[in-house]
C-alpha positions in Angstrom: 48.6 147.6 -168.8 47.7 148.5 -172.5 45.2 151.1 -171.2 48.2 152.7 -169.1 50.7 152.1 -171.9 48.2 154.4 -174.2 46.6 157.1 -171.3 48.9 156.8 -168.5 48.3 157.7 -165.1 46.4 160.6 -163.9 46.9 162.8 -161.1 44.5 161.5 -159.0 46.0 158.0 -159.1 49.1 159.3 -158.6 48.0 161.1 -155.6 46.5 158.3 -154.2 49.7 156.2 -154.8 51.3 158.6 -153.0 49.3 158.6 -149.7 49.4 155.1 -150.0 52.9 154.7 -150.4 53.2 157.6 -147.3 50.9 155.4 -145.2 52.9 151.6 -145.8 56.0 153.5 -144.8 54.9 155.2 -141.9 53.7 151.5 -140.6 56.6 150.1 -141.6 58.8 152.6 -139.9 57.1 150.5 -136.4 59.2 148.0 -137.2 62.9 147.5 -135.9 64.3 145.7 -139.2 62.8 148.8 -141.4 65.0 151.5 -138.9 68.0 149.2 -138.6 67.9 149.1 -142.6 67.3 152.4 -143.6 69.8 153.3 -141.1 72.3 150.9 -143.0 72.1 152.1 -146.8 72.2 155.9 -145.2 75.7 155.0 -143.1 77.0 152.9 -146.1 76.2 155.9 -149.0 77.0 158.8 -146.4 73.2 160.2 -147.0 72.3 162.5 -144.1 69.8 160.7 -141.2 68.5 163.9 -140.3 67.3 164.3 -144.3 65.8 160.8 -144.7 61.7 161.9 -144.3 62.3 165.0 -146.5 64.3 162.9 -149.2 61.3 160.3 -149.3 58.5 163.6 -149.5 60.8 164.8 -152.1 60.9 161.8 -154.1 57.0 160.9 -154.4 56.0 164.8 -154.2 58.6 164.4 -157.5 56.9 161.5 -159.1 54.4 163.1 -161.7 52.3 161.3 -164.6 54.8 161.9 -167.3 57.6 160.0 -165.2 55.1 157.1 -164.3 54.5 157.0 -167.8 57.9 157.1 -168.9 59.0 154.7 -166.2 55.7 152.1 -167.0 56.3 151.9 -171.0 59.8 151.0 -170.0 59.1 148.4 -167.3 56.0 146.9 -169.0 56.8 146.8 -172.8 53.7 145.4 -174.7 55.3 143.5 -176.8 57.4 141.6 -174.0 54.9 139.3 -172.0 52.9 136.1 -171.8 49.4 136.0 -170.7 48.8 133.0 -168.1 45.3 131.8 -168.2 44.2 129.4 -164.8 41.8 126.6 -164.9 40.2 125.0 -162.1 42.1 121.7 -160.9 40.3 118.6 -162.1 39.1 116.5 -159.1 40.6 112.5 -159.8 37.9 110.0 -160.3 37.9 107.3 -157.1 
């Protein structure tokens, strides 16, 4: 997170965020509960159905490094976590 914090993203992770991101939803979009949702939040906020693809395109075509940097220093602050370090479980002695 530090190494972010300092270089941020570049394009090509961005990019591949973005296919990524293109790719879960288009498998998710095979799945009832995803339509009837979507569906939902666009009838409760009056978006337009027929606009809901092009919103999404627009909205990760929109996404650029100085945003995901913007948006990680915010949601990642270094000087707001707590590093967790895991040991192995000790076995009891019969």
């Amino acid at each position: 997170i530090e190494k972010l914090q300092n270089e941020g993203f570049t394009a090509e992770e961005l990019n591949t965020y973005r296919t990524q991101a293109r790719e879960r939803r288009r498998k998710a979009m095979d799945m009832d509960s995803v339509w009837m949702s979507l569906i939902a939040h666009h009838v409760r906020w009056g978006w337009d159905l027929d606009a809901m693809d092009e919103k999404y395109n627009q909205l990760l075509d929109g996404f650029d490094e100085k945003i995901a940097h913007e948006q990680l220093k915010k949601l990642f602050p270094l000087d707001h976590y707590v590093q967790v370090t895991l040991f192995p479980k000790k076995e009891k002695a019969d």
